[in-house]
C-alpha positions as a Markdown table, in Angstrom:
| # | Residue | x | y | z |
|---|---|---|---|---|
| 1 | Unk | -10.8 | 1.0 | 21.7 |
| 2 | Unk | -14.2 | 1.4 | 19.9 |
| 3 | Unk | -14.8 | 3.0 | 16.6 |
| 4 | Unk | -16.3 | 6.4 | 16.8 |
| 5 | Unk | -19.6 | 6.2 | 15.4 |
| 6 | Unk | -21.3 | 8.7 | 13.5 |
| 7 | Unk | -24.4 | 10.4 | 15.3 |
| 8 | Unk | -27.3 | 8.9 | 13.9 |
| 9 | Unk | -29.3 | 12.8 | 13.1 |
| 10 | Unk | -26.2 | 13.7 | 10.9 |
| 11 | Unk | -24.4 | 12.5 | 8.0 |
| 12 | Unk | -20.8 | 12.0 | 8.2 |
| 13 | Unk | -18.3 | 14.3 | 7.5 |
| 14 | Unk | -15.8 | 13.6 | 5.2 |
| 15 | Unk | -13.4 | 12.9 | 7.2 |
| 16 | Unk | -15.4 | 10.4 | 9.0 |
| 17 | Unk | -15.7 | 8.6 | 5.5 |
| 18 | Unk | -12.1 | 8.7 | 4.3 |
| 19 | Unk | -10.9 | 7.4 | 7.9 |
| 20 | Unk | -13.2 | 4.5 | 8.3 |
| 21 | Unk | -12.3 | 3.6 | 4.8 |
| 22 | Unk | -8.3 | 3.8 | 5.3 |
| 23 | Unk | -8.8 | 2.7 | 8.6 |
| 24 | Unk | -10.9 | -0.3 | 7.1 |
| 25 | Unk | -7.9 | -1.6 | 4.9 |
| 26 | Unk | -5.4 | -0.5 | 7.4 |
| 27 | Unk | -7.3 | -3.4 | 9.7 |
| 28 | Unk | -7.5 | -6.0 | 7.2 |
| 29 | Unk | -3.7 | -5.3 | 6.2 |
| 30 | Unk | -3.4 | -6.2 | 9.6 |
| 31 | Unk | -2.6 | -2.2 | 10.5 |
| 32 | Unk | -4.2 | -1.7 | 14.0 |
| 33 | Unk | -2.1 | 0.1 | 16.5 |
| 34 | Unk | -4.5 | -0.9 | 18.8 |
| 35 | Unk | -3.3 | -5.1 | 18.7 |
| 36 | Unk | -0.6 | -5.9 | 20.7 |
| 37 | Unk | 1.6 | -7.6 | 17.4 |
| 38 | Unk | 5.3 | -7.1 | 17.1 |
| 39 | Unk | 6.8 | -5.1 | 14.6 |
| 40 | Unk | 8.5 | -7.8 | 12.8 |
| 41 | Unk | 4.7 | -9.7 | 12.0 |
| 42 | Unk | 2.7 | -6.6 | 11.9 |
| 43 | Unk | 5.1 | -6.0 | 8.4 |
| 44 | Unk | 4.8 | -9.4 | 7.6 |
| 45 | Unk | 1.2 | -8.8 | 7.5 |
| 46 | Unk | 0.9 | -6.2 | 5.8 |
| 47 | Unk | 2.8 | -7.0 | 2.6 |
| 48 | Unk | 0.8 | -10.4 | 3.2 |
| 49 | Unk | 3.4 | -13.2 | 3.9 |
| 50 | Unk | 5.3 | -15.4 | 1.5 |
| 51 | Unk | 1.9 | -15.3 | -0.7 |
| 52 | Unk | 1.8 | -11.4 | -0.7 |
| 53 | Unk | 5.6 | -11.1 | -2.0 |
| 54 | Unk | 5.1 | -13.6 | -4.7 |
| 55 | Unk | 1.8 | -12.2 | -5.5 |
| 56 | Unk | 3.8 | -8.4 | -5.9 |
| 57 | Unk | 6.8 | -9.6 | -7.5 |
| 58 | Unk | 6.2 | -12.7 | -9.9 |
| 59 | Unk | 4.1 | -11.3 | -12.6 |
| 60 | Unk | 6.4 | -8.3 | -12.9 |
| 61 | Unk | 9.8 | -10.0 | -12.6 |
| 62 | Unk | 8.3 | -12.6 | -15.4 |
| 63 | Unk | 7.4 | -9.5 | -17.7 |
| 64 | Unk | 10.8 | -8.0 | -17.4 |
| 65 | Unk | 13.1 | -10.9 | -17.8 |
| 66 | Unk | 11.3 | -12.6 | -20.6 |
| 67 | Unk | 11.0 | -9.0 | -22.4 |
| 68 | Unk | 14.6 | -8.9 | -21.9 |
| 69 | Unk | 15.3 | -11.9 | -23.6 |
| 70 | Unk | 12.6 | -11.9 | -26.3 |
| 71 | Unk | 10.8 | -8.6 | -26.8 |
| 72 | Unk | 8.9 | -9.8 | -30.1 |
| 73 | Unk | 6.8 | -10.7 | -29.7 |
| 74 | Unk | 5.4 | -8.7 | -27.0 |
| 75 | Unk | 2.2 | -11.1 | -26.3 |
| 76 | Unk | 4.3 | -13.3 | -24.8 |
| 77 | Unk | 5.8 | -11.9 | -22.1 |
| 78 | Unk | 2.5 | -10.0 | -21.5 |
| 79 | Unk | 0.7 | -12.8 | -21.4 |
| 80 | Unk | 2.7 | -15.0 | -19.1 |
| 81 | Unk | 2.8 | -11.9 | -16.7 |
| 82 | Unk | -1.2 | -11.8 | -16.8 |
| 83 | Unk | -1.1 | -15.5 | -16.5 |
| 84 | Unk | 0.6 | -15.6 | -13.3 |
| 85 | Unk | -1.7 | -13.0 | -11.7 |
| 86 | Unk | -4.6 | -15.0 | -12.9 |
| 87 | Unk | -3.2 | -18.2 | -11.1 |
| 88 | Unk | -2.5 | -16.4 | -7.9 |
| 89 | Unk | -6.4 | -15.1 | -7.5 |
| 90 | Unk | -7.3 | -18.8 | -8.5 |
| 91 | Unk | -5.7 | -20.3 | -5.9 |
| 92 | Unk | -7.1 | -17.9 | -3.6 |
| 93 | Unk | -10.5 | -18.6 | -4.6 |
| 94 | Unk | -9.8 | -22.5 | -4.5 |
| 95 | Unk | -8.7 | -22.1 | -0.9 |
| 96 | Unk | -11.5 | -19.7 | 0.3 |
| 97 | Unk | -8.8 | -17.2 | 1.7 |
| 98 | Unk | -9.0 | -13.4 | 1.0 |
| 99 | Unk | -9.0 | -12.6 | -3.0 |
| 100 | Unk | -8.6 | -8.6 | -2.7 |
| 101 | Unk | -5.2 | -8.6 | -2.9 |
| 102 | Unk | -4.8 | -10.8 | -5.9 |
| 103 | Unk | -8.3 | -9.5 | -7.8 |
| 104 | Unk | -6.4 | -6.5 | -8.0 |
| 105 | Unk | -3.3 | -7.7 | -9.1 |
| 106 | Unk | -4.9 | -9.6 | -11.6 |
| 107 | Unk | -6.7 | -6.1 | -13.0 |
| 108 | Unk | -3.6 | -4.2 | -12.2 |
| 109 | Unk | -1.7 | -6.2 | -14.6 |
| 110 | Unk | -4.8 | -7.4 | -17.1 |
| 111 | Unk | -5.4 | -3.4 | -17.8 |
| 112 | Unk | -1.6 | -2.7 | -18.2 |
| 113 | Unk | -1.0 | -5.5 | -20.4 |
| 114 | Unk | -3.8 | -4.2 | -22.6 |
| 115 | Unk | -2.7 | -0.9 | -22.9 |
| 116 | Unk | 0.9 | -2.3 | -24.1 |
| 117 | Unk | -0.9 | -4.2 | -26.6 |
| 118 | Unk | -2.9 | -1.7 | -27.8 |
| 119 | Unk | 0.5 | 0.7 | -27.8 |
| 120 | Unk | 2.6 | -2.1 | -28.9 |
| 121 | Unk | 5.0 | -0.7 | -26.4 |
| 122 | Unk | 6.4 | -2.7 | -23.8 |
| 123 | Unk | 7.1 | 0.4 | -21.3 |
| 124 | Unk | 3.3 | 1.0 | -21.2 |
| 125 | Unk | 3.0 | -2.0 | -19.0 |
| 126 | Unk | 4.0 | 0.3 | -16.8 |
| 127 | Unk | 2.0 | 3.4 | -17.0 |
| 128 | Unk | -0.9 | 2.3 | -13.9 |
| 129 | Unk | 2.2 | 2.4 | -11.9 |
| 130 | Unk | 3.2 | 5.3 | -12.9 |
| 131 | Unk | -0.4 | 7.1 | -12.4 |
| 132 | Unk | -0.5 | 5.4 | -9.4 |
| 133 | Unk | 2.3 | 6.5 | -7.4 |
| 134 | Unk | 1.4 | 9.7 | -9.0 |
| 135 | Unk | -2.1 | 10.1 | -7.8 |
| 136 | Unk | -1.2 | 8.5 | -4.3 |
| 137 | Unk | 2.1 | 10.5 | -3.4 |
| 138 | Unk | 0.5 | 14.2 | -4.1 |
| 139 | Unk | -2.7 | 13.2 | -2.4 |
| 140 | Unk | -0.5 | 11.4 | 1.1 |
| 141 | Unk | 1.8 | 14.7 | 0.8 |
| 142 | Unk | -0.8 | 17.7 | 0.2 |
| 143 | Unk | -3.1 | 16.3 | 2.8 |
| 144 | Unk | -0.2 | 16.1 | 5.0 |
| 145 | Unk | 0.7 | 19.6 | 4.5 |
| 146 | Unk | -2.5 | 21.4 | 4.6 |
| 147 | Unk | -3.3 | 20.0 | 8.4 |
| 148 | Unk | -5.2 | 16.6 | 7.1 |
| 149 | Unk | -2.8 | 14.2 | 6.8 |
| 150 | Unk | -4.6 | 10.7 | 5.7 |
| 151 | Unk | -2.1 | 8.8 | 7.9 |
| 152 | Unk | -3.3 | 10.7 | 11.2 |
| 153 | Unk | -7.6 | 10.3 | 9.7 |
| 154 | Unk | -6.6 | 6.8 | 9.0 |
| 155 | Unk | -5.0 | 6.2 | 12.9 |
| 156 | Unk | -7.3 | 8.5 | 14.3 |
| 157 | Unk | -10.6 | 6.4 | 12.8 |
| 158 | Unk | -8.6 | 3.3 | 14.2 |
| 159 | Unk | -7.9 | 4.6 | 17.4 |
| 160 | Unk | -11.4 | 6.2 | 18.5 |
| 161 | Unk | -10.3 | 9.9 | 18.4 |
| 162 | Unk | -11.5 | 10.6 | 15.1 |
| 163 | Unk | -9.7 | 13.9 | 14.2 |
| 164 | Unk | -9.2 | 14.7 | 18.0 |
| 165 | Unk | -5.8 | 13.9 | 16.8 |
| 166 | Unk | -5.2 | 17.6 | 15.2 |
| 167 | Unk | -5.7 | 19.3 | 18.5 |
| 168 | Unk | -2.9 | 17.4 | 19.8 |
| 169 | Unk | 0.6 | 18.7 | 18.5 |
| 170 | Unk | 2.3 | 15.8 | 18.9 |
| 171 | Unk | 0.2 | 13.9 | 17.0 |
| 172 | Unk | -0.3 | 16.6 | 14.6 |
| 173 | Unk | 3.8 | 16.9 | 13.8 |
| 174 | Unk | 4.1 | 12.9 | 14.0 |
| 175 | Unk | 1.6 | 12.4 | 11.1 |
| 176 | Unk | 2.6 | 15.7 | 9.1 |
| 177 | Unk | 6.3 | 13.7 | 8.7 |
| 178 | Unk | 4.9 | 10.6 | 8.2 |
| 179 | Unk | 2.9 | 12.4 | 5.3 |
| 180 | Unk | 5.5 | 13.5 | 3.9 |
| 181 | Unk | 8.1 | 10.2 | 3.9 |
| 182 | Unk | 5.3 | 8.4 | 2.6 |
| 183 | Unk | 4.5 | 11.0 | -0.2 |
| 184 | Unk | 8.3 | 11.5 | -1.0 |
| 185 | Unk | 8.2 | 7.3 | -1.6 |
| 186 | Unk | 5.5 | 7.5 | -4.2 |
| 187 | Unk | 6.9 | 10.6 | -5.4 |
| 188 | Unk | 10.8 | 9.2 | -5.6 |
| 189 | Unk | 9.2 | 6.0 | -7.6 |
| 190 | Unk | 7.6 | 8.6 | -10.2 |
| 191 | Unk | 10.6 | 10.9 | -10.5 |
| 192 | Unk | 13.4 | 7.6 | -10.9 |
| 193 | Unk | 11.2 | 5.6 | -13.1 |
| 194 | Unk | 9.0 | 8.1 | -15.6 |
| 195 | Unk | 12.7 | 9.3 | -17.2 |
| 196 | Unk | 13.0 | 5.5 | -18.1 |
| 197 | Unk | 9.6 | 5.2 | -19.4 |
| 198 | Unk | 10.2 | 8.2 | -21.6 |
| 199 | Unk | 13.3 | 6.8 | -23.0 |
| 200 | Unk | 11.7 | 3.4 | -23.3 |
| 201 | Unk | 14.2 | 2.1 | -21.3 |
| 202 | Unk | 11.8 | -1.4 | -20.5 |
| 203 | Unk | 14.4 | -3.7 | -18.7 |
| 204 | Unk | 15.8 | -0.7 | -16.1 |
| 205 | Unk | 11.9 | 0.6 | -15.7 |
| 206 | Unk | 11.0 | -2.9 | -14.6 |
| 207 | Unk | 14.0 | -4.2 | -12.2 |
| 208 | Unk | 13.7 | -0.5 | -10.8 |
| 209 | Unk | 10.0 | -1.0 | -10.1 |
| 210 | Unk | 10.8 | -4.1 | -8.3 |
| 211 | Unk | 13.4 | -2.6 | -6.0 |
| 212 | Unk | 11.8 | 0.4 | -5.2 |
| 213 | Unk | 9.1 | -1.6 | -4.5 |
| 214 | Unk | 8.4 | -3.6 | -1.5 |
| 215 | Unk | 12.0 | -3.0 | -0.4 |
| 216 | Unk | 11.2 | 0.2 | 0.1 |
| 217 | Unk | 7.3 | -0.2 | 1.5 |
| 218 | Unk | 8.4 | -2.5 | 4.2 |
| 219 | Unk | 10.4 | -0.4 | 6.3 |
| 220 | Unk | 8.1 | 2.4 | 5.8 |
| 221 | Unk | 5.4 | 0.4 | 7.3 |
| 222 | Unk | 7.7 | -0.4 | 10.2 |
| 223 | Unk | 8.5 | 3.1 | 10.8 |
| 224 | Unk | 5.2 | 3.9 | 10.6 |
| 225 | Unk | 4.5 | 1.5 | 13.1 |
| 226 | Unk | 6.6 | 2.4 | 15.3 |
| 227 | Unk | 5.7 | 5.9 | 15.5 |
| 228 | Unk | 2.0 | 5.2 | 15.9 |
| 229 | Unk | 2.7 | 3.2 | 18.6 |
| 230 | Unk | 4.7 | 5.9 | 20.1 |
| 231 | Unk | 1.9 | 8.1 | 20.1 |
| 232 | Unk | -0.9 | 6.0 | 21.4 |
| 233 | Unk | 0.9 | 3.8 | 24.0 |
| 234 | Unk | -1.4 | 0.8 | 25.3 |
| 235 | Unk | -2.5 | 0.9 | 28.9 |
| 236 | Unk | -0.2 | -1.9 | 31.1 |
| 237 | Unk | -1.9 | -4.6 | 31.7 |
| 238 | Unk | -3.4 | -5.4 | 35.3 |
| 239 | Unk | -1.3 | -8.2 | 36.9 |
| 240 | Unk | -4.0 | -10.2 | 38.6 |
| 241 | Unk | -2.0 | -13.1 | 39.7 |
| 242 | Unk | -1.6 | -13.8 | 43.4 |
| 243 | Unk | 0.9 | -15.3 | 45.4 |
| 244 | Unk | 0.4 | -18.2 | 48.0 |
């Protein structure tokens, strides 16, 4: 199904921005309800592979257990955190494939790790992530209670139907609890892991980032998934095969 595109005497309306820019990474995460992919690889892609899962996990597994077994000094463990994100984009770069996922890392952990040098506190290392699923679970669960749920722009924008999607109830209800489970994920990271950060509690701050982490996002994007796909079923297709 064709992206809607905006009519050329008007600008577009927010809406129309925010959805082909979710619906834009959605794609290139390999989120389009309109392929045909399984559940099982359309996850796979989206937390990008063996490559994505060491990309996610390494640099912050390697900050926590050599913090944990050497906190002074705190450059070390710092740096080989920021060293391992900066061999991951590398390698990406060497081999032509997709950067984005790694660049970010890389500044992710580069800007952390300079904030816990500047602090000289290890938990600060933490603190983007902390903003992050801040900033990202009250904007998912506001828009998804006020009617404007950036799942539904996001699937909408993929789909075709813009934000035809709110006339529908179905829809509408589908992608107001979708709103909400992913707001409540980013939201349940804040509320477990800023107590630990307040008490400087660097070792349980860092293995809990790592297991609410993609252990929790994977499922969510299968659930998600799955519901989109429930609401947009594809069209069977012809069966133009004759018999002798």
């Amino acid at each position: 199904m064709s992206t809607p595109e905006p009519d050329a005497d008007r600008e577009p309306s927010a809406s129309e921005l925010i959805g082909a820019a979710l619906g834009g990474a959605a794609r290139r995460a390999g989120l389009d309800p309109a392929d045909s992919a399984s559940t099982q690889k359309v996850v796979w892609s989206a937390i990008g592979g063996w490559r994505g899962i060491l990309e996610s996990v390494l640099p912050s597994l390697a900050f926590v257990v050599l913090f944990t077994i050497r906190p002074e000094p705190l450059i070390l463990a710092l740096g080989v955190s920021v060293g391992l994100a900066a061999v991951f984009t590398i390698v990406r770069l060497v081999q032509k494939s997709p950067p984005s996922a790694a660049i970010g890392g890389l500044v992710a952990a580069g800007a952390a790790a300079g904030l816990a040098l500047w602090t000289g506190r290890g938990q600060d290392n933490f603190v983007p992530g902390l903003i992050t699923n801040a900033a990202y679970g009250t904007a998912i669960l506001v828009s998804a209670l006020i009617g404007w749920s950036l799942i539904g722009i996001a699937v909408g924008f993929l789909m075709g139907e813009g934000t035809a999607w709110r006339r529908d109830r179905r829809k509408r209800r589908a992608f107001l609890w979708l709103g909400i489970a992913w707001g409540a994920l980013f939201l349940a990271r804040l509320a477990v892991q800023l107590p630990l950060y307040l008490a400087g509690e660097v070792t349980a701050l860092g293995t809990l980032k790592l297991i609410m982490g993609l252990p929790l996002f994977a499922p969510m994007i299968a659930v998600t998934w799955l519901v989109v796909r429930a609401l947009y079923p594809r069209a069977p297709t012809a069966d133009v095969s004759t018999q002798a």
